[in-house]
N, C-alpha and C positions, 0 to 999 in steps of 0.2 A: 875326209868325207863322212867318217863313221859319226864324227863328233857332233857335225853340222846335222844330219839326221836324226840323232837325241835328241838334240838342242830343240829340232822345232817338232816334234813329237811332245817332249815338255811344254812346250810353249801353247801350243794347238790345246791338248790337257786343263792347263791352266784357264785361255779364255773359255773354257765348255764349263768348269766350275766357276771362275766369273759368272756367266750368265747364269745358270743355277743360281747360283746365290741371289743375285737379283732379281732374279723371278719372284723367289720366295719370299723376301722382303716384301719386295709390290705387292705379292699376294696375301700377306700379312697384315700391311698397315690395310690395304682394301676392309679385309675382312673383322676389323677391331668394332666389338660394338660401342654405342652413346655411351657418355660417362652418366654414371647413374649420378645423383644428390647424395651426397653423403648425409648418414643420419644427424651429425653437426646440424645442419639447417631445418629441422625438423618438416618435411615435405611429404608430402603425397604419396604412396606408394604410383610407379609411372612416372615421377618425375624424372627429368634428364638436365641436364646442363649441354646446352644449345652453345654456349659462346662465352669465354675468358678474357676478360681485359683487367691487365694491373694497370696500378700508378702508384707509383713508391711504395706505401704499405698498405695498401688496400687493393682488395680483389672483385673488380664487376663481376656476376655472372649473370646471365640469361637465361632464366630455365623455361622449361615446357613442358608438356603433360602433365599429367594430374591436378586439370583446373587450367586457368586462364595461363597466360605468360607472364612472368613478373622477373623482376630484378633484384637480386640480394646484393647490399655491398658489403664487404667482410672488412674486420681491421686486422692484419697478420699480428701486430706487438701484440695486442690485446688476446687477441683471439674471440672476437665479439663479430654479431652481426649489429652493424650501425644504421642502416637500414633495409626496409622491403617495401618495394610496391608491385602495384600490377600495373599492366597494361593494355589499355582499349583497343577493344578491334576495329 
């Protein structure tokens, strides 16, 4: 009877750090700010990067702030911007 007692002593313990834990995860990723522009794309200070999409070796982004919204597309081998534009509101 002693053992079965530890056993869910232990156990109870454990799910109370579970939970912990994943609070603070949650509250972690919540609190992550915007990815800023890396100085690579030479941008505005204010700018952020809105939204990421690959396709095999090239990288969309979507930035924002500082000035209009516009698109950079990256090339990863190269490491080049292939293009930028904006876009109308």
């Amino acid at each position: 009877m002693r053992a079965l007692k530890i056993m869910m002593v232990v156990m109870g313990l454990l799910i109370v750090a579970g939970v912990a834990v994943l609070g603070v995860t949650i509250s972690q990723r919540i609190s992550v700010p915007k990815l800023a522009a890396p100085p690579l794309l030479d941008e505005p200070e204010g700018t952020h990067i809105a939204k990421i999409s690959t396709n095999g070796d090239r990288v969309v982004l979507l930035l924002q702030g500082g000035g209009p919204d516009r698109v950079v597309v990256l090339d990863l081998r190269q490491g080049q911007i292939i293009a930028r534009t904006g876009l109308a509101r």
